[in-house]
N, CA and C atoms as an extended XYZ file, in Angstrom:
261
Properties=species:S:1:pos:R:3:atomname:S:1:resname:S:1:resid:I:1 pbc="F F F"
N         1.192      -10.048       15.105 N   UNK     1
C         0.389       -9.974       13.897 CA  UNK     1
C        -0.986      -10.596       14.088 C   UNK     1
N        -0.966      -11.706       14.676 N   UNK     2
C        -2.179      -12.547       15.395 CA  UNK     2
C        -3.185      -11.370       15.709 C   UNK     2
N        -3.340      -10.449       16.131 N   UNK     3
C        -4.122       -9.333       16.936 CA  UNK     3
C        -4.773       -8.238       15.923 C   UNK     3
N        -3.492       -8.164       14.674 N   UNK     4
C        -3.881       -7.405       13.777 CA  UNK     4
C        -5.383       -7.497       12.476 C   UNK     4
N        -5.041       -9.108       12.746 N   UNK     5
C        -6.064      -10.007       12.145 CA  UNK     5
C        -7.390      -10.191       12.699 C   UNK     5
N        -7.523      -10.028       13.442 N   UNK     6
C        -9.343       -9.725       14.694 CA  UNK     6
C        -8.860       -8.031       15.222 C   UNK     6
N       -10.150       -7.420       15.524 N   UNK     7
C       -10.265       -6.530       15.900 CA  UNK     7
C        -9.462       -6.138       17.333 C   UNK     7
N        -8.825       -4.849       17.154 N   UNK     8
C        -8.137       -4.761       18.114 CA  UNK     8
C        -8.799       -4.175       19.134 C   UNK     8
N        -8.432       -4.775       20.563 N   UNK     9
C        -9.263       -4.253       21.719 CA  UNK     9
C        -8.550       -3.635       22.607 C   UNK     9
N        -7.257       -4.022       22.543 N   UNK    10
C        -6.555       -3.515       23.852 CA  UNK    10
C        -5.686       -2.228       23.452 C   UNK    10
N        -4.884       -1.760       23.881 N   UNK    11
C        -4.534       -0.462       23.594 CA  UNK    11
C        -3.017       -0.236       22.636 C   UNK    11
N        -2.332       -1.625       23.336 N   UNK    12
C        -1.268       -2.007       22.821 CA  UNK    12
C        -1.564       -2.262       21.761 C   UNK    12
N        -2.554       -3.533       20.687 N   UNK    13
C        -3.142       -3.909       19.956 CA  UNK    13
C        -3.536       -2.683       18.878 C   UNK    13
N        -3.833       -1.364       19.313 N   UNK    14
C        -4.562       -0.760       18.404 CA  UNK    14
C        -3.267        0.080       17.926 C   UNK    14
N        -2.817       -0.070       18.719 N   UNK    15
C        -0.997        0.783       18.644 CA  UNK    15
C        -0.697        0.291       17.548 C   UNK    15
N        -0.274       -1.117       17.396 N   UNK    16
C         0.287       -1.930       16.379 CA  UNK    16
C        -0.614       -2.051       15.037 C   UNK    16
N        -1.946       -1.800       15.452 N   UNK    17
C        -2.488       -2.217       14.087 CA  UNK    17
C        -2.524       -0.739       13.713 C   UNK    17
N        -2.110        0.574       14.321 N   UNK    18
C        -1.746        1.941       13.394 CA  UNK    18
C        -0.480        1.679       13.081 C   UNK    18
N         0.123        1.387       13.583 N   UNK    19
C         1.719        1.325       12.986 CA  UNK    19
C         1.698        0.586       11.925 C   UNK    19
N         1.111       -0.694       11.800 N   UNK    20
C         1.191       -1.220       10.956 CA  UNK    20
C         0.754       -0.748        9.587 C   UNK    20
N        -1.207       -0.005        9.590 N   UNK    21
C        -1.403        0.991        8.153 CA  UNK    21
C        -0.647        1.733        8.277 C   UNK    21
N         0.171        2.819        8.805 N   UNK    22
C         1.019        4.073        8.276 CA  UNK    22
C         1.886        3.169        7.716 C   UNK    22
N         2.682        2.331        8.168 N   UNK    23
C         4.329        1.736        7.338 CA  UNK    23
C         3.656        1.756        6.235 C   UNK    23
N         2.246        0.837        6.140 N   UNK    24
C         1.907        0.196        4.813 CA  UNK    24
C         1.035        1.089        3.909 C   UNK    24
N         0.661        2.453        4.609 N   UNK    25
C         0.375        3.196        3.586 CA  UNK    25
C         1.365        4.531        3.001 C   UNK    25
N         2.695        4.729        4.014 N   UNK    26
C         3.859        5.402        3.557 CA  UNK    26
C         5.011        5.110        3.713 C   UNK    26
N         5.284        3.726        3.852 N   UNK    27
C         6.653        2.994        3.759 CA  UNK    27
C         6.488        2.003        2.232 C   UNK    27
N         5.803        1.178        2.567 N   UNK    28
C         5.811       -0.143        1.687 CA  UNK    28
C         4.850        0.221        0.073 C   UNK    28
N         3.842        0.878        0.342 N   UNK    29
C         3.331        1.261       -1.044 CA  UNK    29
C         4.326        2.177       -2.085 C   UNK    29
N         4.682        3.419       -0.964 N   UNK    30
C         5.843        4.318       -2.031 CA  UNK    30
C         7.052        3.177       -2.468 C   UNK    30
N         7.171        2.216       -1.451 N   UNK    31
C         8.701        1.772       -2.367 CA  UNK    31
C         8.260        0.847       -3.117 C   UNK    31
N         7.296        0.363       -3.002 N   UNK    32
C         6.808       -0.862       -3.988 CA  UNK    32
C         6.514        0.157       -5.301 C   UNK    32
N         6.269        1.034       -5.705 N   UNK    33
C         5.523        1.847       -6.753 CA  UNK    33
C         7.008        2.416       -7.486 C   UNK    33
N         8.061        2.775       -6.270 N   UNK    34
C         9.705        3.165       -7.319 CA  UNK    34
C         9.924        1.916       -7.330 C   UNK    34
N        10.078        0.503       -6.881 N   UNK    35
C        10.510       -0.649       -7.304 CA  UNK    35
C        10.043       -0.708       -8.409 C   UNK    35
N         8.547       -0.900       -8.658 N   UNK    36
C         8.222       -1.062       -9.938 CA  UNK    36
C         8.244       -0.262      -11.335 C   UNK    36
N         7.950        0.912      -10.537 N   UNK    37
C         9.297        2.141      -11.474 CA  UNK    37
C         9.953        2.087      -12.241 C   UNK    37
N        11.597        1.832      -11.267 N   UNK    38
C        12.736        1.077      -12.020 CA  UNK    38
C        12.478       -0.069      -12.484 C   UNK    38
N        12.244       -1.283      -11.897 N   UNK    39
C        12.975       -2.411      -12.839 CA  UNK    39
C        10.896       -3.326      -12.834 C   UNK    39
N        10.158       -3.277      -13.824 N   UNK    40
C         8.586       -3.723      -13.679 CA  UNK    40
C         8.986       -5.376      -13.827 C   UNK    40
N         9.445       -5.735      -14.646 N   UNK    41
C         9.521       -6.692      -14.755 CA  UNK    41
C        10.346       -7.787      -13.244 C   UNK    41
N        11.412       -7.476      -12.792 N   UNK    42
C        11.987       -7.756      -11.606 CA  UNK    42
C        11.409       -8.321      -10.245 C   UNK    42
N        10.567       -6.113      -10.793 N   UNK    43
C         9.124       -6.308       -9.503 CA  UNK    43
C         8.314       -7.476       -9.498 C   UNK    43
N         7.836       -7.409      -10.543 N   UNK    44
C         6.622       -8.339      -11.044 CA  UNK    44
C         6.788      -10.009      -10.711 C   UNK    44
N         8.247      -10.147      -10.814 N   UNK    45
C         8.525      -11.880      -11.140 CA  UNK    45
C         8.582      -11.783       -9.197 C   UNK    45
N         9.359      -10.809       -8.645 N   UNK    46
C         9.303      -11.018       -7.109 CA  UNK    46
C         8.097      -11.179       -6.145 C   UNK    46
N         7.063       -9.735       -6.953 N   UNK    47
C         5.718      -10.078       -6.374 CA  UNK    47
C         4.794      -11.683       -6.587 C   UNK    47
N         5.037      -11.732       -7.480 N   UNK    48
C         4.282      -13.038       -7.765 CA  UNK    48
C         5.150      -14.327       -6.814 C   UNK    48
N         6.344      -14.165       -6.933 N   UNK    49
C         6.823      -15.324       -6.044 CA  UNK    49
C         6.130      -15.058       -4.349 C   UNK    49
N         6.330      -14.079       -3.937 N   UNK    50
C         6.019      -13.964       -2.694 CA  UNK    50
C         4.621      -13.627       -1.884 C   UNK    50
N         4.018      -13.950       -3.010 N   UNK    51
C         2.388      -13.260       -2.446 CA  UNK    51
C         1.461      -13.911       -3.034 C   UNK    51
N        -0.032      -13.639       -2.892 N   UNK    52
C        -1.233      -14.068       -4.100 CA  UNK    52
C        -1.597      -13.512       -4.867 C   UNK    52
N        -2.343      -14.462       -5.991 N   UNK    53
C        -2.963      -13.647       -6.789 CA  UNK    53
C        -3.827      -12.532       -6.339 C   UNK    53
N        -4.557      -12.879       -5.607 N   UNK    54
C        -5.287      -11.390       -4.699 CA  UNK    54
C        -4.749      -10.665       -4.422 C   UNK    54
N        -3.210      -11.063       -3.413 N   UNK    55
C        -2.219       -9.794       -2.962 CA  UNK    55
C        -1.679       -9.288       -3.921 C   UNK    55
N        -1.246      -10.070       -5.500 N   UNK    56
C        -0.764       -9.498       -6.608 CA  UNK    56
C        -1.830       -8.371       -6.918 C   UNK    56
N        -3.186       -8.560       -7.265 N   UNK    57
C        -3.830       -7.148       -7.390 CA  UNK    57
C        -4.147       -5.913       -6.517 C   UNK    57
N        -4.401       -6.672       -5.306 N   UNK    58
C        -4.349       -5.278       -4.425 CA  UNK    58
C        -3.079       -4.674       -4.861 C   UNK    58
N        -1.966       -5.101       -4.900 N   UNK    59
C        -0.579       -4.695       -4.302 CA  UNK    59
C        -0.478       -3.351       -5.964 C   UNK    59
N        -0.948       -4.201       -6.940 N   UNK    60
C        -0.796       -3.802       -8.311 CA  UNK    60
C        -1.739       -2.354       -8.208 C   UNK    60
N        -3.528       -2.706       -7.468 N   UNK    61
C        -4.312       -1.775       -7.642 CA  UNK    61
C        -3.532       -0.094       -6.831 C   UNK    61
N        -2.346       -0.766       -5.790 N   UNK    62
C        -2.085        0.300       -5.071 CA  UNK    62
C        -1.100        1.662       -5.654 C   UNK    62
N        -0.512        0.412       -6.362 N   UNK    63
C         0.907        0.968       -7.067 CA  UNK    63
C         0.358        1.965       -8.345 C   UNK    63
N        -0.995        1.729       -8.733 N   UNK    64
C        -0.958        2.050       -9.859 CA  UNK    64
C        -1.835        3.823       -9.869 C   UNK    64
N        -2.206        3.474       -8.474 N   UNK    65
C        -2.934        4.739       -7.909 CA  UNK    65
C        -1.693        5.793       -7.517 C   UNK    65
N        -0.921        5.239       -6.922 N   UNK    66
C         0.447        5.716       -6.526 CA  UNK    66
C         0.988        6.674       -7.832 C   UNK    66
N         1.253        5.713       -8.787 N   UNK    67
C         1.700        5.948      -10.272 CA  UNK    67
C         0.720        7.019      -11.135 C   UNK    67
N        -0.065        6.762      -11.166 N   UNK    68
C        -1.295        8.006      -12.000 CA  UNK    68
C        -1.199        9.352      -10.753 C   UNK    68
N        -1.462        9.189       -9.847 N   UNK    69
C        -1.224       10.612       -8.547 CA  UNK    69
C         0.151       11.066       -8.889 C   UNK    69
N         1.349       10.675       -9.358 N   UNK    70
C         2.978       11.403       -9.676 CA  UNK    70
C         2.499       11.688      -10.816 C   UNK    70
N         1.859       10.560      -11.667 N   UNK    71
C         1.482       11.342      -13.201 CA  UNK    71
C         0.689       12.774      -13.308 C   UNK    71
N        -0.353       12.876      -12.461 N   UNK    72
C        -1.197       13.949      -12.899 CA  UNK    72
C        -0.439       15.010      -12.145 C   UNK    72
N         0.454       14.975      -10.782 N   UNK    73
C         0.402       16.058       -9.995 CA  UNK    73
C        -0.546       17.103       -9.968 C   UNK    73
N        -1.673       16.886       -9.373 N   UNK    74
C        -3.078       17.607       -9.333 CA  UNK    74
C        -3.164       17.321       -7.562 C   UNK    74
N        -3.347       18.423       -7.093 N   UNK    75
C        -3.516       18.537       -5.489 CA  UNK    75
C        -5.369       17.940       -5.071 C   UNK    75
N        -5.740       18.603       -5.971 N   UNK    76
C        -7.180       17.325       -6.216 CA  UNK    76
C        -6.915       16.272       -5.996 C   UNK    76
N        -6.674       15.582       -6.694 N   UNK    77
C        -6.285       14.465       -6.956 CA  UNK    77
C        -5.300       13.582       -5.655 C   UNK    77
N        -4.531       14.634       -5.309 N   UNK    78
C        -3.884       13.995       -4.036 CA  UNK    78
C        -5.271       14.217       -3.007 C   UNK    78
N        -6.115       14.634       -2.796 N   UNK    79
C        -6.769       15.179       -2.182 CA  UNK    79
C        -7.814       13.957       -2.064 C   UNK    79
N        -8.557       13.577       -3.049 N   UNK    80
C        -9.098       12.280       -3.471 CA  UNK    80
C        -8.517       11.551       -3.193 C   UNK    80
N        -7.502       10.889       -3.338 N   UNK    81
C        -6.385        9.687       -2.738 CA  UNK    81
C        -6.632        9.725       -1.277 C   UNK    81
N        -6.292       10.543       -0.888 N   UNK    82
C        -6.359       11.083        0.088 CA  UNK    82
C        -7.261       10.295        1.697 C   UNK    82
N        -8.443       11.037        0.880 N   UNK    83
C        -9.789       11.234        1.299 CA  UNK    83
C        -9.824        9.225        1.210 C   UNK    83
N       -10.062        8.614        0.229 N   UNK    84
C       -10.299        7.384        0.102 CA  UNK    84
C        -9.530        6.236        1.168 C   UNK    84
N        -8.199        6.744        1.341 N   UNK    85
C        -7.432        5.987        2.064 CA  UNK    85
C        -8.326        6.280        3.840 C   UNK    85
N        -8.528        7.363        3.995 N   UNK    86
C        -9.453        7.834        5.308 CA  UNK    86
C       -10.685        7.184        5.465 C   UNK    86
N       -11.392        7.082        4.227 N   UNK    87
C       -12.505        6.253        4.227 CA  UNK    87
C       -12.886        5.059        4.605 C   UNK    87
């Protein structure tokens, strides 16, 4: 994780710091967004124990993008998501 945190130089290094955004942009965001889904309140008391207030809003700003993109189902819109996460 040490490596992920400074720029990665070596090859191994850049390996891990992609593995690491894909989990965290299609493992850990989708289940954090049905966690909070089902049970918000649960979510909410767990996130706050285990993270910061900063990580509480990113984590919140992610879920909620997550949540409005199932709401609208607009391929736009996934498209925009999309595009931003690339950015």
């Amino acid at each position: 994780m040490c490596t992920l945190r400074n720029f990665p130089s070596q090859i191994e290094h850049c390996i891990e710091w992609g593995r690491d955004l894909f989990n965290k942009l299609f493992v850990d965001r989708p289940n954090d967004a049905a966690g909070y889904i089902d049970k918000p309140q649960a979510f909410l008391g767990q996130l706050k124990q285990n993270t910061t207030i900063s990580g509480m809003r990113e984590a919140m700003e992610e879920i909620k993008k997550l949540v409005d993109l199932k709401k609208s189902a607009d391929f736009s819109k996934c498209v925009e998501v999309a595009r931003e996460y690339f950015d």
